[in-house]
NURO-771097 format. One record per residue: x, y, z negated of N, C-alpha, C in turn. Coordinates in steps of 0.05 Angstrom, whole numbers, plus 32768, in hexadecimal, padded with zeros to 4 digits. Layout:
N
  n_X  n_Y  n_Z ca_X ca_Y ca_Z  c_X  c_Y  c_Z
    X    Y    Z    X    Y    Z    X    Y    Z
...
END
This chain:
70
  n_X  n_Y  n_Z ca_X ca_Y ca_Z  c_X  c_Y  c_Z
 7C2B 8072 7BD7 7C15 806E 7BE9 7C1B 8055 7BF9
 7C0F 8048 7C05 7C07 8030 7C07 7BF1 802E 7C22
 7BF9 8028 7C34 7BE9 801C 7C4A 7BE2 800E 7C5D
 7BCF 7FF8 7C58 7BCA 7FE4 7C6B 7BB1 7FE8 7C7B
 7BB6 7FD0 7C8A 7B9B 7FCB 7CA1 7B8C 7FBA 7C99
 7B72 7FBB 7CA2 7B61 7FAD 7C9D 7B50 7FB3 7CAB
 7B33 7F9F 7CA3 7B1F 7F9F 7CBD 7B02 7FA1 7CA9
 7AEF 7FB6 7CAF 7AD6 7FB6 7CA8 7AB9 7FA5 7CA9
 7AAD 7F91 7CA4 7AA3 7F80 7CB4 7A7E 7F81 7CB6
 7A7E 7F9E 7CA4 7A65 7FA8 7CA4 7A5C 7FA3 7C85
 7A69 7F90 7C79 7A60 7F8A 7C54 7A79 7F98 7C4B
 7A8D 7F8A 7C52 7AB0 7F91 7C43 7AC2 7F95 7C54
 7AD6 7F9E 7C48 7AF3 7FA2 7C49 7B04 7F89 7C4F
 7B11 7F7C 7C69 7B26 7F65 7C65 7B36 7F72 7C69
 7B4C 7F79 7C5E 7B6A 7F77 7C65 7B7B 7F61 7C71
 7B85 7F65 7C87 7B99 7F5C 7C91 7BB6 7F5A 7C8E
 7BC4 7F69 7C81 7BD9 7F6A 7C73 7BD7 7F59 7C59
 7BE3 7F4E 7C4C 7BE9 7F47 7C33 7BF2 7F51 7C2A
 7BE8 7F59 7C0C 7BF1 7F6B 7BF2 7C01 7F55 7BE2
 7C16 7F60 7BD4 7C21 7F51 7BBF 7C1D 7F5F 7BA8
 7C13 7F7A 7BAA 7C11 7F8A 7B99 7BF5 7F89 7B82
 7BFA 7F7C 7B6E 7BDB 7F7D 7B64 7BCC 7F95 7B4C
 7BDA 7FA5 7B52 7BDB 7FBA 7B45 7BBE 7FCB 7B4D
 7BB3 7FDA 7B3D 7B99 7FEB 7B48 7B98 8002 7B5A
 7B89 800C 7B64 7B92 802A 7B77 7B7E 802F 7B7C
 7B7D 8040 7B8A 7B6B 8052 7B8E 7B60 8054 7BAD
 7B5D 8043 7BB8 7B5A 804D 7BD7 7B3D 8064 7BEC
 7B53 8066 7C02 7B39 807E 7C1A 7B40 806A 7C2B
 7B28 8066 7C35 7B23 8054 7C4F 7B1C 8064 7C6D
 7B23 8067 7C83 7B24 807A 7C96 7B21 805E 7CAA
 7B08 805B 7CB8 7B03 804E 7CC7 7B13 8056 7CE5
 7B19 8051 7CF7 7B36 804E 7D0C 7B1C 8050 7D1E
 7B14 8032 7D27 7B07 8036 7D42 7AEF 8016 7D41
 7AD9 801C 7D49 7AC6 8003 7D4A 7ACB 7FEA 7D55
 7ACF 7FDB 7D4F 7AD2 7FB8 7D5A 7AC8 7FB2 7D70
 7ACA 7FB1 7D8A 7ABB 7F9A 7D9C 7AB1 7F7E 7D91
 7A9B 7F75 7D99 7A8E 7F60 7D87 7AA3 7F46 7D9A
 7AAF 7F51 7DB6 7ABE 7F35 7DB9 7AD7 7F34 7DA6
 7AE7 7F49 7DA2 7AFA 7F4B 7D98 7AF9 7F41 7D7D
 7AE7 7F46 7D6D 7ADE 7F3C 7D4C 7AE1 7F28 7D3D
 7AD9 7F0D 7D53 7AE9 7EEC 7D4F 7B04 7EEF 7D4E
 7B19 7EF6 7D63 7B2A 7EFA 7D5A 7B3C 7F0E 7D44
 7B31 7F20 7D3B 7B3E 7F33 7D2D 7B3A 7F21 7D16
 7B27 7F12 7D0F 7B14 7F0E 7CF4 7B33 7EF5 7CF9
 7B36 7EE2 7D11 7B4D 7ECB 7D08 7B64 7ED7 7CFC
 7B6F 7EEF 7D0C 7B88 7EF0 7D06 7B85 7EFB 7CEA
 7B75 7F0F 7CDE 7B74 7F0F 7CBA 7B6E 7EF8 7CAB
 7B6E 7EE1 7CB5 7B76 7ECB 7CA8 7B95 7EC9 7CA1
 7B9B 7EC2 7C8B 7BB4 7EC3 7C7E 7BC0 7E9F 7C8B
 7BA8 7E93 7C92 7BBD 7E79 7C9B 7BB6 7E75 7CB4
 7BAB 7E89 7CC5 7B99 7E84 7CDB 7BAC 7E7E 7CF7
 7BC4 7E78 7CF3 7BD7 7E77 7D04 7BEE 7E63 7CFA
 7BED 7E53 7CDD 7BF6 7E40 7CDB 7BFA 7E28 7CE7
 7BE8 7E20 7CF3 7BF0 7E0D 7CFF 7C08 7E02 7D18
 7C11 7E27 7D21 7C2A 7E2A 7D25 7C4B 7E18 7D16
 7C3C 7E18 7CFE 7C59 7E03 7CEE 7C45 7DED 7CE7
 7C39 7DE0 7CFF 7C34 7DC0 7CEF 7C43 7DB2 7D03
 7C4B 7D9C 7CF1 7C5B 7D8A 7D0E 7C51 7D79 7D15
 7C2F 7D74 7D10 7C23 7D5D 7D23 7C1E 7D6E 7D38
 7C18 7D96 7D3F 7C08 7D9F 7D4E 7C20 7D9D 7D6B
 7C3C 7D8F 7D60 7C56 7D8E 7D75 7C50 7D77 7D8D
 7C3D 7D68 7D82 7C37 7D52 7D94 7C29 7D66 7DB1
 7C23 7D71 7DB4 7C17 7D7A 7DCE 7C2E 7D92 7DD2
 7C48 7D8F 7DCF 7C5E 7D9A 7DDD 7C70 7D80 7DE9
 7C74 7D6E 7DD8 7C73 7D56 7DE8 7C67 7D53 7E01
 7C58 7D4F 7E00 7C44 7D44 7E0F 7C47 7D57 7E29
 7C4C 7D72 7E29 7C52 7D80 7E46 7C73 7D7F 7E51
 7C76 7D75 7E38 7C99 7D72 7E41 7CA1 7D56 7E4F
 7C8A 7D44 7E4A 7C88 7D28 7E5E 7C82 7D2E 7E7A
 7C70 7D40 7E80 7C65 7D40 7E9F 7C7E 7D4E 7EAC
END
């Protein structure tokens, strides 16, 4: 058995976890609790698989510079 999170968005299913597993199954879906419509933008970024990359770019280092001058 096998279980991840994921988010409903009224059409489909996103998962938030990444599967490496591509194998078939069988899933039950048990809805948790309803979304606040402010909260939604962000839930919907962070199930982006690169939605926080820009954490490892090293042009985004220039504005750490930049507070370490003042």
């Amino acid at each position: 058995m096998l279980a991840v999170k994921g988010i409903y968005d009224g059409k489909s299913v996103k998962l938030l976890d990444k599967l490496t597993d591509r194998r078939k199954y069988k899933v039950g879906v048990t809805f948790l609790e309803e979304i606040e419509p402010a909260d939604e933008d962000l839930r919907d970024f962070t199930s982006q698989t690169s939605g926080l990359a820009f954490w490892n770019d090293k042009r985004e280092d220039i504005y750490q510079d930049f507070l370490k001058q003042k």
